[in-house]
Steps between C-alpha positions, in 0.01 A plus 500: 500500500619897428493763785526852320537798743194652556661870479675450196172381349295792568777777398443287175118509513455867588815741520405592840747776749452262735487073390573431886182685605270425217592115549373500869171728426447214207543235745272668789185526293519172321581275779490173276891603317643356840398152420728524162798672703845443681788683672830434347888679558483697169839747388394859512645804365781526732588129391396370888242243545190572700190290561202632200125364404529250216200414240463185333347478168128462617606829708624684189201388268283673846701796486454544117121491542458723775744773416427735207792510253624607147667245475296215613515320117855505500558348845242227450623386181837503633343255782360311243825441325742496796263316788360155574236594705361289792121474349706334185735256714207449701276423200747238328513281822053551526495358149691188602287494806221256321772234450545473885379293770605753782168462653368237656096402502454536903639896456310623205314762646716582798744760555797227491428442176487903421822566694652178210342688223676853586816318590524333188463849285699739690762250644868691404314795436290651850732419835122443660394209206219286662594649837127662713564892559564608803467884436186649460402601105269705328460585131272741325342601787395173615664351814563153521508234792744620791800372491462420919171300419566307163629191617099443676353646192631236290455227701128599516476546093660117507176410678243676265320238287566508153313212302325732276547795278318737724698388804814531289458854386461584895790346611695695211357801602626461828838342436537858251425693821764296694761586258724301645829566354707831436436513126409220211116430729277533147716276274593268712115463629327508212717159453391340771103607476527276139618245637233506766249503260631307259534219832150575645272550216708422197554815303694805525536896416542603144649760615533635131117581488545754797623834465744658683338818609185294621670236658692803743218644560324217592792385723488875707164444556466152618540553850210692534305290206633274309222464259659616224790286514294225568288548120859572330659143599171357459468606168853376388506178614592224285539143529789514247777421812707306297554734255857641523440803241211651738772417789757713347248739430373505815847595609604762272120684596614451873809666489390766245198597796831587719665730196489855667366699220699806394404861543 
């Protein structure tokens, strides 16, 4: 994985008097950079090394988005030609996933078998891969599960019943609001509610026939009614589970709901 310094990056992004300053008033109002950044001895100008904030690639892709620059284009096609993002390292090890027998039929549904999934796709590439948060998280707005209480939380989601498709969509609805690691919760979970349903009532998500922007919103406002996402996995379900096109599919629509869209 690349750390870039999170100064340098900004005096790239915006010309600012002050990168130092602008960097930490960037990093106050959107809380969720620190879960893509690091402290590392750096050489500054006087050729000493002192201890600065480091951004990884997901961090830098976040900072391009959020930050209004002139030269946005030219930095993200130079990521585009220079980097090897995680979503794409992650991706290439999800495609393979289908060829595995990681999980085992007694922890289909449980969090074990979650915590396997997200191991399995971020393993070399998140320090926290399959490991349950202990921090506290929130994202958009939405705060999720506390960190303090998490470890009861999931044991009680273990315990919901989940032999139909009803059932199913509540227990993802509550595993989302869980959130139970750092970073990688939707792709990794959206995994392990097909297999569910592929083991429980024999078919799975297409999740080509949903669109992004509905399948977000739905998501932000399943905690309080999760109605909507219960009619958009409804209506994409297909007993097709074999198929391994509509699994790669699948996959490449799951990681593209993640893509932070540029300003």
């Amino acid at each position: 994985m690349w750390w870039y310094s999170a100064v340098d990056f900004i005096s790239v992004l915006t010309d600012p008097n002050s990168p130092r300053r602008y960097w930490n008033n960037v990093k106050a109002r959107n809380p969720e950079l620190s879960m893509f950044c690091g402290q590392l001895k750096l050489y500054a100008e006087d050729n000493k090394k002192y201890l600065m904030d480091v951004i990884n690639e997901s961090g830098v892709r976040l900072l391009i988005a959020i930050i209004p620059s002139k030269y946005k284009k030219e930095i993200q096609g130079w990521m585009k030609g220079m980097l090897d993002p995680i979503d794409e390292q992650s991706k290439k090890k999800a495609y393979d996933f289908f060829k595995t027998n990681l999980i085992e039929n007694a922890e289909i549904g449980k969090t074990v078998a979650l915590q396997k999934i997200h191991g399995y796709l971020f393993e070399g590439l998140y320090p926290y891969a399959g490991q349950i948060r202990k921090k506290t998280i929130s994202k958009g707005g939405l705060a999720f599960a506390n960190g303090d209480l998490l470890a009861q939380i999931l044991n009680d989601i273990d315990k919901m019943p989940d032999s139909s498709f009803d059932e199913i969509v509540h227990k993802y609805v509550e595993m989302n609001i869980a959130h139970p690691f750092m970073e990688g919760n939707g792709r990794a979970t959206r995994i392990w509610i097909d297999m569910l349903l592929v083991d429980r009532i024999g078919k799975c998500v297409d999740w080509s026939a949903i669109e992004k922007n509905d399948y977000l919103s739905a998501m932000r406002e399943s905690p309080i009614d999760s109605t909507h996402l219960h009619d958009l996995l409804n209506n994409a379900l297909t007993s097709n589970v074999d198929n391994m096109e509509l699994f790669l599919k699948g996959i490449d629509c799951s990681y593209y709901y993640e893509e932070v869209e540029s300003i």
